[in-house]
Structure formats: C-alpha cells, structure tokens
NUVO-191255 format. One record per atom (N, C-alpha, C): x, y, z; atom name; residue number from 1. Coordinates in nm, 2 decimals, decimal comma. Example, Ala and Ser with C-alpha at 12.3 -4.5 7.8 and 13.67 -1.06 7.14 Angstrom:
! residues 2
<site <1,32; -0,57; 0,78>; "N"; 1>
<site <1,23; -0,45; 0,78>; "CA"; 1>
<site <1,32; -0,33; 0,78>; "C"; 1>
<site <1,28; -0,22; 0,71>; "N"; 2>
<site <1,37; -0,11; 0,71>; "CA"; 2>
<site <1,29; 0,00; 0,79>; "C"; 2>
***
This chain:
! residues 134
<site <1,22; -0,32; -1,75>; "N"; 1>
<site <1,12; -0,23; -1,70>; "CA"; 1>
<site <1,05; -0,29; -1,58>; "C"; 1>
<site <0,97; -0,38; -1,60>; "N"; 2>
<site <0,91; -0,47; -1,49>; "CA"; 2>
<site <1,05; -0,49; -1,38>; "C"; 2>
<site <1,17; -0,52; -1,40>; "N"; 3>
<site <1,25; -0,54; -1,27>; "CA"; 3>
<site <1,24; -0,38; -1,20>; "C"; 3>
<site <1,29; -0,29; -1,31>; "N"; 4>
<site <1,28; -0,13; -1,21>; "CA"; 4>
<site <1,17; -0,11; -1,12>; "C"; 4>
<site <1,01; -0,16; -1,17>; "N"; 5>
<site <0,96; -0,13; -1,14>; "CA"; 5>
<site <0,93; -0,20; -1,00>; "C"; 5>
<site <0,99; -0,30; -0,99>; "N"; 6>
<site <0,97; -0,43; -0,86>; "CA"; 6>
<site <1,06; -0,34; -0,72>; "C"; 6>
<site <1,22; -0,28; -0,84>; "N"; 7>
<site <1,24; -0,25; -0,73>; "CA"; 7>
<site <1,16; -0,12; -0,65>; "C"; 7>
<site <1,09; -0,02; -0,72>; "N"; 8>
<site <1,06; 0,10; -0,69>; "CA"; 8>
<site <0,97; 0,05; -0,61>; "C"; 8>
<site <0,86; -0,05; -0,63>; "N"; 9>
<site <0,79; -0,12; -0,53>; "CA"; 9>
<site <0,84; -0,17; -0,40>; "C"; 9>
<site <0,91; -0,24; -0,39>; "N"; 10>
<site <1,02; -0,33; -0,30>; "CA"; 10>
<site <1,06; -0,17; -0,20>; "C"; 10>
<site <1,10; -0,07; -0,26>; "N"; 11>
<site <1,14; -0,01; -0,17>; "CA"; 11>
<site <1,04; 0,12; -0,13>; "C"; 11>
<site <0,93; 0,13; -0,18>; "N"; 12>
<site <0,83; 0,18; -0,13>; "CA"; 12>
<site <0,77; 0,12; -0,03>; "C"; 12>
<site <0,78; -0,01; -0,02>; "N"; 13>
<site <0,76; -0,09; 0,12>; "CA"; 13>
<site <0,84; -0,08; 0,21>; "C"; 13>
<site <0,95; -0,10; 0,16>; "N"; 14>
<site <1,06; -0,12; 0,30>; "CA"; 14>
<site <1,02; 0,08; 0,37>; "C"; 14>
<site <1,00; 0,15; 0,24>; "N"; 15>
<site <1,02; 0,31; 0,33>; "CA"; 15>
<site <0,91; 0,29; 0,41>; "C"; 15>
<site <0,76; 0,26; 0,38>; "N"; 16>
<site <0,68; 0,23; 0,46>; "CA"; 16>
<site <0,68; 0,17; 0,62>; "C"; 16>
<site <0,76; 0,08; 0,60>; "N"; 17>
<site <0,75; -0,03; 0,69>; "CA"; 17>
<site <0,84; 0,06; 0,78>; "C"; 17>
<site <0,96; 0,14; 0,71>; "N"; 18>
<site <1,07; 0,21; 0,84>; "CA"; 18>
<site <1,00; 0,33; 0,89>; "C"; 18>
<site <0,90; 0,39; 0,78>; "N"; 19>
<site <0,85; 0,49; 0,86>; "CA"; 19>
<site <0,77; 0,47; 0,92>; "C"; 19>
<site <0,67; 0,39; 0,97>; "N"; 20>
<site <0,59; 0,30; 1,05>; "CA"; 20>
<site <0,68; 0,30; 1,19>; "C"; 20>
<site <0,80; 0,23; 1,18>; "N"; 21>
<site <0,90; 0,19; 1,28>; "CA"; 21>
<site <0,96; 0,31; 1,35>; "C"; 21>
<site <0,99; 0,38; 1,30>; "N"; 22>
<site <1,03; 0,54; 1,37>; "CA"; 22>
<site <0,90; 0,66; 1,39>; "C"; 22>
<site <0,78; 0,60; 1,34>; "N"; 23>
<site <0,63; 0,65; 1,42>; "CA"; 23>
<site <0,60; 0,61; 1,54>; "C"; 23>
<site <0,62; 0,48; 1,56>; "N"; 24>
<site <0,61; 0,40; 1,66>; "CA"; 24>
<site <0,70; 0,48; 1,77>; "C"; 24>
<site <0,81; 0,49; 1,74>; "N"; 25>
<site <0,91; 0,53; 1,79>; "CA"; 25>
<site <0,92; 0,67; 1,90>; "C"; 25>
<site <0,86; 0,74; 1,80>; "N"; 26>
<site <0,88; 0,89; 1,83>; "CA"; 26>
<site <0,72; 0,86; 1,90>; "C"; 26>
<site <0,59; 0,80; 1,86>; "N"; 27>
<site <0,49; 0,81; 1,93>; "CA"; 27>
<site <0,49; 0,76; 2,04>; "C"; 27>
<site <0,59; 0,69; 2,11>; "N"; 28>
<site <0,58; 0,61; 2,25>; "CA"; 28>
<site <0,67; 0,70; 2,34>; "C"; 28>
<site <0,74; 0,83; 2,29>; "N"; 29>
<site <0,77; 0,97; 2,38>; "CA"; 29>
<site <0,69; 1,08; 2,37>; "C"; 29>
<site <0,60; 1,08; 2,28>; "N"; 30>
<site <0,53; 1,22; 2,26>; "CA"; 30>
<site <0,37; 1,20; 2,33>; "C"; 30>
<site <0,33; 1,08; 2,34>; "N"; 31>
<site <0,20; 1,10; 2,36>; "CA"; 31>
<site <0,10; 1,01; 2,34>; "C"; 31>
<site <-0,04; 0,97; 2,39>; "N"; 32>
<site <-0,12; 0,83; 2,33>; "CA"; 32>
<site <-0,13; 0,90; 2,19>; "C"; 32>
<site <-0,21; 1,02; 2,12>; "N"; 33>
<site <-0,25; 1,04; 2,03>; "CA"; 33>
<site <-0,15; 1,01; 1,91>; "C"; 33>
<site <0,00; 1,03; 1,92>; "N"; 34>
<site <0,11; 0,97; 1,85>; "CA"; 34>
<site <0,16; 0,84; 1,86>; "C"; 34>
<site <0,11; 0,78; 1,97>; "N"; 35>
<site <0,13; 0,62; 1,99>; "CA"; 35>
<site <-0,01; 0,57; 1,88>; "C"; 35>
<site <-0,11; 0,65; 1,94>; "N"; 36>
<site <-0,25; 0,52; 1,85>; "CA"; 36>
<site <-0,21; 0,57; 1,69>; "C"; 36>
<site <-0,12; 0,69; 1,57>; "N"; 37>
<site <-0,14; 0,70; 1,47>; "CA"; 37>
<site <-0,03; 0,65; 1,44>; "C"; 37>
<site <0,14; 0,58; 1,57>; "N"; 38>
<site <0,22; 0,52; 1,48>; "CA"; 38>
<site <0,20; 0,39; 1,48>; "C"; 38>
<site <0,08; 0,32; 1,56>; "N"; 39>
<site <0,02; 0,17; 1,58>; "CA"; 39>
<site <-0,02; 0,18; 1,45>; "C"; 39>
<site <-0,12; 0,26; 1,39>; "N"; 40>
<site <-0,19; 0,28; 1,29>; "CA"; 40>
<site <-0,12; 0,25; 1,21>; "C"; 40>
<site <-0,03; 0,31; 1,17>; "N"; 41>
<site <0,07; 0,29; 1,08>; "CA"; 41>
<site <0,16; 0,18; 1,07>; "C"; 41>
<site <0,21; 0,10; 1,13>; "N"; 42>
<site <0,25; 0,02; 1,13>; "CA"; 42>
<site <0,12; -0,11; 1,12>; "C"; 42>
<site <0,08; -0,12; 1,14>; "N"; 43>
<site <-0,04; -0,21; 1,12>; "CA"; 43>
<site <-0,07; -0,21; 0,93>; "C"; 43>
<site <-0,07; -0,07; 0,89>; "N"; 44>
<site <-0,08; -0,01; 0,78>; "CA"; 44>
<site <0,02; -0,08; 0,65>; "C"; 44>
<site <0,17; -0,01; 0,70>; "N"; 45>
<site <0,30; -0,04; 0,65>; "CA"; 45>
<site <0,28; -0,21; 0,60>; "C"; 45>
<site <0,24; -0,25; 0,74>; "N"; 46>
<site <0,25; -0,43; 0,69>; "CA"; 46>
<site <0,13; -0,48; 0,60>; "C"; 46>
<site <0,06; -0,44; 0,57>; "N"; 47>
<site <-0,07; -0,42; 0,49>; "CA"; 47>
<site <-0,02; -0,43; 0,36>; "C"; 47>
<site <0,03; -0,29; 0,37>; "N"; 48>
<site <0,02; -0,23; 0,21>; "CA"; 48>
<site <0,17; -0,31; 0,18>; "C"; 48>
<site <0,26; -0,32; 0,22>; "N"; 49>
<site <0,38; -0,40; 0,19>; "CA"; 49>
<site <0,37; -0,55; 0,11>; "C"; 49>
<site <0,29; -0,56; 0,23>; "N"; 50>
<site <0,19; -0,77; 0,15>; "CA"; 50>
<site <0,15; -0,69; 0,00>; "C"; 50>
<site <0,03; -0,61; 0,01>; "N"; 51>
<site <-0,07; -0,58; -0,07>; "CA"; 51>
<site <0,04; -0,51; -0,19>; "C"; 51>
<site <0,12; -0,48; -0,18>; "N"; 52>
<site <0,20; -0,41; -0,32>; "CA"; 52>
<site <0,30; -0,52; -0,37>; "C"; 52>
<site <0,40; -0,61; -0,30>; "N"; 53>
<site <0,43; -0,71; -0,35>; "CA"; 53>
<site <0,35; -0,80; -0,44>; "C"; 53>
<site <0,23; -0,84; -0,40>; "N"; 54>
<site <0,15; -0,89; -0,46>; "CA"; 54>
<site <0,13; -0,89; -0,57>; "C"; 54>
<site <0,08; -0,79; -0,57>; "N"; 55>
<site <0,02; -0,74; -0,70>; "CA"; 55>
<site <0,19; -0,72; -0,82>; "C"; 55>
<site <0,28; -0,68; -0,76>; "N"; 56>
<site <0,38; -0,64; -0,82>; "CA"; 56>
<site <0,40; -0,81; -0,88>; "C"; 56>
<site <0,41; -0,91; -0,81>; "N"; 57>
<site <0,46; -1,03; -0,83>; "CA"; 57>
<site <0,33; -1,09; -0,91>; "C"; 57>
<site <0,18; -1,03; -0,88>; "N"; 58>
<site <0,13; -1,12; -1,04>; "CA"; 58>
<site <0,15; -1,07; -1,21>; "C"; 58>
<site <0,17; -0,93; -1,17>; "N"; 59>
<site <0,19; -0,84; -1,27>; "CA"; 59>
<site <0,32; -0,88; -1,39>; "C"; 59>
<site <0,43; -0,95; -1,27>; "N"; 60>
<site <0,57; -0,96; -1,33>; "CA"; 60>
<site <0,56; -1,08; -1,38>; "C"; 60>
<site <0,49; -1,20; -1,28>; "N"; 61>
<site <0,51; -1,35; -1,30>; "CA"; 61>
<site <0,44; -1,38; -1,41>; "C"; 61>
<site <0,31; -1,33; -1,42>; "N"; 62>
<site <0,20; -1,38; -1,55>; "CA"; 62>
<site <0,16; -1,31; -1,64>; "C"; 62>
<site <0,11; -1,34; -1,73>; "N"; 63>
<site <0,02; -1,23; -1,84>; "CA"; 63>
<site <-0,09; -1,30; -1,87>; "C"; 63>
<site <-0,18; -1,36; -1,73>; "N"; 64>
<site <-0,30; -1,40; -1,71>; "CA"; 64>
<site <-0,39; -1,25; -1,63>; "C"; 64>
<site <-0,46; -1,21; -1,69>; "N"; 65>
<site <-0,53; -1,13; -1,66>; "CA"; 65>
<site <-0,62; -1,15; -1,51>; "C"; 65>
<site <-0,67; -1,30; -1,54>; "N"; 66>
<site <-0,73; -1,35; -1,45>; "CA"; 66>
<site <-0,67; -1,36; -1,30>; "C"; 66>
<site <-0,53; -1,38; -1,30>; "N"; 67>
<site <-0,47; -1,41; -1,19>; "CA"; 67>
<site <-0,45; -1,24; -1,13>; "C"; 67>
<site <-0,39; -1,13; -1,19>; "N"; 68>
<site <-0,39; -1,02; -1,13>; "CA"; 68>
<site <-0,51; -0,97; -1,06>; "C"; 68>
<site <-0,62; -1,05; -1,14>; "N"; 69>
<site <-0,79; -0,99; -1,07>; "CA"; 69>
<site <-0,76; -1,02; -0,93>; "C"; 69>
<site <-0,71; -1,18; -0,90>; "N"; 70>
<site <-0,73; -1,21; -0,80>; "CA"; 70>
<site <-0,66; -1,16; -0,72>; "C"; 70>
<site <-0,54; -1,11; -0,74>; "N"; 71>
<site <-0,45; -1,04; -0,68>; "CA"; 71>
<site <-0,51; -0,89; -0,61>; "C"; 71>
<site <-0,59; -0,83; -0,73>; "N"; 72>
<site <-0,63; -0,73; -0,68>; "CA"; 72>
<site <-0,72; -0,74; -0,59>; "C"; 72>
<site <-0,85; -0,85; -0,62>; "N"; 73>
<site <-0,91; -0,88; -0,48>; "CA"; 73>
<site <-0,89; -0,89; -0,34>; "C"; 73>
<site <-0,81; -0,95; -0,38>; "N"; 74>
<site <-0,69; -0,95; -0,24>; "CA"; 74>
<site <-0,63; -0,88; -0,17>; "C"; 74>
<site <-0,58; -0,77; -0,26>; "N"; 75>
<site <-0,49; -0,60; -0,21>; "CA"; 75>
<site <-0,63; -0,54; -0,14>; "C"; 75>
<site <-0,78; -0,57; -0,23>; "N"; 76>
<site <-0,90; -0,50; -0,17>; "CA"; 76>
<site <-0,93; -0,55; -0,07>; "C"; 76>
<site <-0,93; -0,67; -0,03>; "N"; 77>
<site <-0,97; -0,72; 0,13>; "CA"; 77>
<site <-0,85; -0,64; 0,21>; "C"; 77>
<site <-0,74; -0,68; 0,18>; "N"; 78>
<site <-0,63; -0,63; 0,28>; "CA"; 78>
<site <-0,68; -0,51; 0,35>; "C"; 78>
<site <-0,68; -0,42; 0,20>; "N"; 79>
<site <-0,72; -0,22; 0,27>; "CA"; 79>
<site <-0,86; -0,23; 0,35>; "C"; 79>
<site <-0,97; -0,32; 0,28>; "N"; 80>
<site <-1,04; -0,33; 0,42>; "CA"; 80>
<site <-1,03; -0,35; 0,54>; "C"; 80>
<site <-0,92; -0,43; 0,57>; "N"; 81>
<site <-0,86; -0,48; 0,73>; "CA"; 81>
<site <-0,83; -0,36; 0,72>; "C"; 81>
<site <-0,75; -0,32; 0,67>; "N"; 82>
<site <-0,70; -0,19; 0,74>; "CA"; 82>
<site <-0,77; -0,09; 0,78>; "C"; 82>
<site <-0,86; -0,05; 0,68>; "N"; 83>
<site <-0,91; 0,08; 0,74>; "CA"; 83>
<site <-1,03; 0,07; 0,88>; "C"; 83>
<site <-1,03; -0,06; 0,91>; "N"; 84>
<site <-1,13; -0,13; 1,01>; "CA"; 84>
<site <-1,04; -0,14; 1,11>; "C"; 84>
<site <-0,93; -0,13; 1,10>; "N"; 85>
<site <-0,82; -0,12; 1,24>; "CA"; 85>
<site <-0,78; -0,02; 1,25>; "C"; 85>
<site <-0,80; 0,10; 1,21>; "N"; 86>
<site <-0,75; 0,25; 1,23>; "CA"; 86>
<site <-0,87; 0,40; 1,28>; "C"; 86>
<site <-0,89; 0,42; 1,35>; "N"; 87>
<site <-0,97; 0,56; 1,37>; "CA"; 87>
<site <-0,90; 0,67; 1,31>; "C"; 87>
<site <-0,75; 0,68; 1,26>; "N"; 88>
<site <-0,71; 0,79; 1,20>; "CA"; 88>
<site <-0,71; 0,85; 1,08>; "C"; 88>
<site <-0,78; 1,00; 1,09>; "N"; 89>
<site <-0,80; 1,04; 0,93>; "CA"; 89>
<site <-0,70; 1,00; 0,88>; "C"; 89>
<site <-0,58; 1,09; 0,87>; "N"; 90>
<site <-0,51; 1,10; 0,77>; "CA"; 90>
<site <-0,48; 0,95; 0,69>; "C"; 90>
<site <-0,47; 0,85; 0,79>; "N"; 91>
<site <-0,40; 0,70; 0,74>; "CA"; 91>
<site <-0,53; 0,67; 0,67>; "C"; 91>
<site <-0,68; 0,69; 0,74>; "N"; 92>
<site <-0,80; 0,63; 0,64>; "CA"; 92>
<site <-0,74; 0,75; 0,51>; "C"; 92>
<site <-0,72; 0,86; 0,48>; "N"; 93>
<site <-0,73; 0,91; 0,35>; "CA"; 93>
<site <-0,64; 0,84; 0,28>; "C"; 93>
<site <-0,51; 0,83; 0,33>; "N"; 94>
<site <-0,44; 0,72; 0,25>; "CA"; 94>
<site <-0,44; 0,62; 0,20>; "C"; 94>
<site <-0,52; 0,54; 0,29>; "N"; 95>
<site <-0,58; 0,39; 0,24>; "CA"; 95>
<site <-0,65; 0,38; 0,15>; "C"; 95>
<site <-0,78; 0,53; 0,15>; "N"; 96>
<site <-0,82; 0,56; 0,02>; "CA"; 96>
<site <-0,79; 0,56; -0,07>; "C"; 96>
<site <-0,68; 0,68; -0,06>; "N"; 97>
<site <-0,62; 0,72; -0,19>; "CA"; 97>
<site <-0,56; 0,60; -0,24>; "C"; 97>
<site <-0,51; 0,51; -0,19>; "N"; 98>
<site <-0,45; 0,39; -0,23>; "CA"; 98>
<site <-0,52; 0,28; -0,31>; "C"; 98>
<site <-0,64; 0,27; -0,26>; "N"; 99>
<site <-0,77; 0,23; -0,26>; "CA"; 99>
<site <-0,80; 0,26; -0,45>; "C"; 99>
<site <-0,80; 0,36; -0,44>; "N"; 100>
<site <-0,84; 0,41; -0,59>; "CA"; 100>
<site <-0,76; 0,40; -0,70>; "C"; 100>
<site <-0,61; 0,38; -0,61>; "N"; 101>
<site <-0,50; 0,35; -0,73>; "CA"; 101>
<site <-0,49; 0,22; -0,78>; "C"; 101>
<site <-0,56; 0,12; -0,67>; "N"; 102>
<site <-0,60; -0,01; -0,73>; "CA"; 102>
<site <-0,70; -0,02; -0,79>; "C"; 102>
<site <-0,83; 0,03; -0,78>; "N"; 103>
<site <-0,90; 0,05; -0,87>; "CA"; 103>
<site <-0,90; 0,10; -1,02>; "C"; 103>
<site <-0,84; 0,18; -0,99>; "N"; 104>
<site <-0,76; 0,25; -1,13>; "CA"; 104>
<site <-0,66; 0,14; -1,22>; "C"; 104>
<site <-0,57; 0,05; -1,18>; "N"; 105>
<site <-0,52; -0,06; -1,19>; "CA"; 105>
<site <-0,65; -0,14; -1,25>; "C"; 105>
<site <-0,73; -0,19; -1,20>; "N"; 106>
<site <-0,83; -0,31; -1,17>; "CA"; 106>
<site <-0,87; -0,25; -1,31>; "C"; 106>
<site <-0,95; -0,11; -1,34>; "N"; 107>
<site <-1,02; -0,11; -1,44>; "CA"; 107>
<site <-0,92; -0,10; -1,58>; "C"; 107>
<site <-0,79; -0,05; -1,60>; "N"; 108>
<site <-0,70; -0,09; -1,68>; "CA"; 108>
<site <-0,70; -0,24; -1,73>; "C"; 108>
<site <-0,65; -0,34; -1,65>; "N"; 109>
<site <-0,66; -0,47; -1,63>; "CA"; 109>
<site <-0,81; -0,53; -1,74>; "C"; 109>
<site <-0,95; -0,45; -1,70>; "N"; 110>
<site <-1,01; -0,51; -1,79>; "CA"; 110>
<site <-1,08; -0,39; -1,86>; "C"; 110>
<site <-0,98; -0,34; -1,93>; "N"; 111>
<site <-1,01; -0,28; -2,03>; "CA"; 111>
<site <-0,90; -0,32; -2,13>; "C"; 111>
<site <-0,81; -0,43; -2,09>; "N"; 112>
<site <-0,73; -0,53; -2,17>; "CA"; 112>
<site <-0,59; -0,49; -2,18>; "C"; 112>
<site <-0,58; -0,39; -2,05>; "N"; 113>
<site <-0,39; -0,36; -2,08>; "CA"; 113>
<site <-0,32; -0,45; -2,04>; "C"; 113>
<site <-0,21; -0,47; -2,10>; "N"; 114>
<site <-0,12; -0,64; -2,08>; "CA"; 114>
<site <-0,04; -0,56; -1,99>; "C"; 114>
<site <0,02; -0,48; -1,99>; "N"; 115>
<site <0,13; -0,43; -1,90>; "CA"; 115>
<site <0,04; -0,26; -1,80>; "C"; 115>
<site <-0,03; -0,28; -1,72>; "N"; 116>
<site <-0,14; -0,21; -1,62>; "CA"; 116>
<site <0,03; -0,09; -1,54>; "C"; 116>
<site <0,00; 0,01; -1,53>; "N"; 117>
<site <0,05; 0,12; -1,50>; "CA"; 117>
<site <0,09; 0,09; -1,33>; "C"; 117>
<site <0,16; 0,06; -1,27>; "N"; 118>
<site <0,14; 0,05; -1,11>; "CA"; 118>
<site <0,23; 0,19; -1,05>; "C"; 118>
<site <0,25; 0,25; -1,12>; "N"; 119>
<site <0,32; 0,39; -1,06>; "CA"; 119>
<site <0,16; 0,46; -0,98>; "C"; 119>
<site <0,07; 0,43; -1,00>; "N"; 120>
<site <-0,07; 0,52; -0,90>; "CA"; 120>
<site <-0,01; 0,44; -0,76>; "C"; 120>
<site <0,01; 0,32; -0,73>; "N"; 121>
<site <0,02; 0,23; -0,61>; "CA"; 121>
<site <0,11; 0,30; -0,54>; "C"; 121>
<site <0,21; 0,27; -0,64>; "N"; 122>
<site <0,38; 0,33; -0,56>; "CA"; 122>
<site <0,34; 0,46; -0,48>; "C"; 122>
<site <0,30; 0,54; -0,58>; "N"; 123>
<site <0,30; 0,68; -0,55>; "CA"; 123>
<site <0,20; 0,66; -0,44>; "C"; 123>
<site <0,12; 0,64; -0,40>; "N"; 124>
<site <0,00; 0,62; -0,34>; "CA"; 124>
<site <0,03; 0,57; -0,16>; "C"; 124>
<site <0,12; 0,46; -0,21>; "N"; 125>
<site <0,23; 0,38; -0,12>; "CA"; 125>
<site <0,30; 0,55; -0,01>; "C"; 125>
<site <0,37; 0,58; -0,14>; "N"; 126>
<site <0,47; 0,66; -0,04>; "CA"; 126>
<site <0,45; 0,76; -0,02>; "C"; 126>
<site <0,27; 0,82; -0,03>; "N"; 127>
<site <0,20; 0,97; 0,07>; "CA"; 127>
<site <0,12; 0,85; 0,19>; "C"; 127>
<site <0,15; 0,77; 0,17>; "N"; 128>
<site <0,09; 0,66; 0,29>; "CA"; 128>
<site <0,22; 0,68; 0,40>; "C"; 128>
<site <0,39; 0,65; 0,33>; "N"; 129>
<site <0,51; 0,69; 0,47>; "CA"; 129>
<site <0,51; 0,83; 0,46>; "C"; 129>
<site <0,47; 0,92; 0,43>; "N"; 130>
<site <0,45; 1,06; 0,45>; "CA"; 130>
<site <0,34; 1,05; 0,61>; "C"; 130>
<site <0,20; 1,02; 0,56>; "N"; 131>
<site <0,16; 1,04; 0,71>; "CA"; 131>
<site <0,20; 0,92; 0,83>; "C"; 131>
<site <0,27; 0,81; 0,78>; "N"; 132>
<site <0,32; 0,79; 0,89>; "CA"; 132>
<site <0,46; 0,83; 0,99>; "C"; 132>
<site <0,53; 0,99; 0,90>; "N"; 133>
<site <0,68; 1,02; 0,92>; "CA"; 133>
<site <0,65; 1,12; 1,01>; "C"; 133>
<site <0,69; 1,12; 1,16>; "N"; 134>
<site <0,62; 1,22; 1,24>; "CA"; 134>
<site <0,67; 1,39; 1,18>; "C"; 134>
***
C-alpha cells in the first residue's frame, strides 16, 4: 500500500513538474500574462514536488510521529515560499487548497493515526497541474 501510494505521489510530481514545462512553453508564445502564470508554476511544480516527496518518504521510512511533524513543517515553509513568489490567483488557490490538505494530514498525525491519509495531497497536487495545463 505505502509503495502504491509513493508511486501515485512520485507521479503526481513528475505530472506537475511536465505541466509546469509545457506552461512555460505555451506562455513564452501567447503573452507576458501566460509567461508570469507558467513562471508561476514552475516555480510551484518544484515546490510542491520537494514538499510531497517528503512528506511521502517520512510517512513510508518511519512510524515516528515526531519526524513526519517535522516533515510537515517543512512542506509548510515551502508553500510559504511559494505563495510569496506568485501574484496568481488560481496557483495562490491551489497552494491553498494544498495548504489544507497538509493540515488536514498534520491534525490526523496528532490525533495518533499511524498510517495519516495522503490522498488530500495527491489530489490537491494534481488540481495544482490542472491550473498550470494551459
């Protein structure tokens, strides 16, 4: 279970990170306002890519409670950088929403679940390559 789940993570990233790469893409013919939301995104992609491995690899490696905290701290600085490098709604709503699915994680975690739900992340992850797919 924990491996399925690494991979559905693992490749929630990579979709991120490609649809980042073909925002970029398509924003550097269309226009500044599609160049500054596939910057955005990409900036984003590599964020949340760190920030979901992470968390994925304390989840799988330990059943120290303590160490996922720190993991999630961590995922929470990250989305800070990020939403401090973007003026764009939709990617800030994302970051949000993402934002809450680690929270939602975080408070599982200490309400003593040994095995914390990360399908809110994933899913959260991949309406994040939705606004970045032109």
């Amino acid at each position: 279970m924990a491996a399925i789940r690494h991979r559905s993570l693992r490749r929630t990233a990579t979709a991120v990170a490609t649809a980042a790469a073909i925002a970029l893409t398509a924003g550097l013919t269309t226009g500044c306002d599609a160049v500054d939301k596939a910057l955005d995104c990409v900036r984003t992609a590599d964020g949340i890519a760190d920030s979901v491995t992470e968390l994925q690899q304390a989840v799988e490696n330990t059943s120290d409670p303590t160490q996922w905290e720190e993991s999630l701290d961590s995922i929470d600085k990250n989305l800070d950088k990020i939403g401090d490098q973007t003026d764009n709604a939709d990617v800030n709503k994302a970051v949000d929403d993402l934002g809450k699915a680690v929270d939602n994680v975080r408070t599982s975690v200490d309400n003593g679940d040994k095995t914390p739900d990360l399908s809110p992340v994933t899913d959260a992850a991949g309406e994040l390559t939705k606004v970045c797919t032109p």
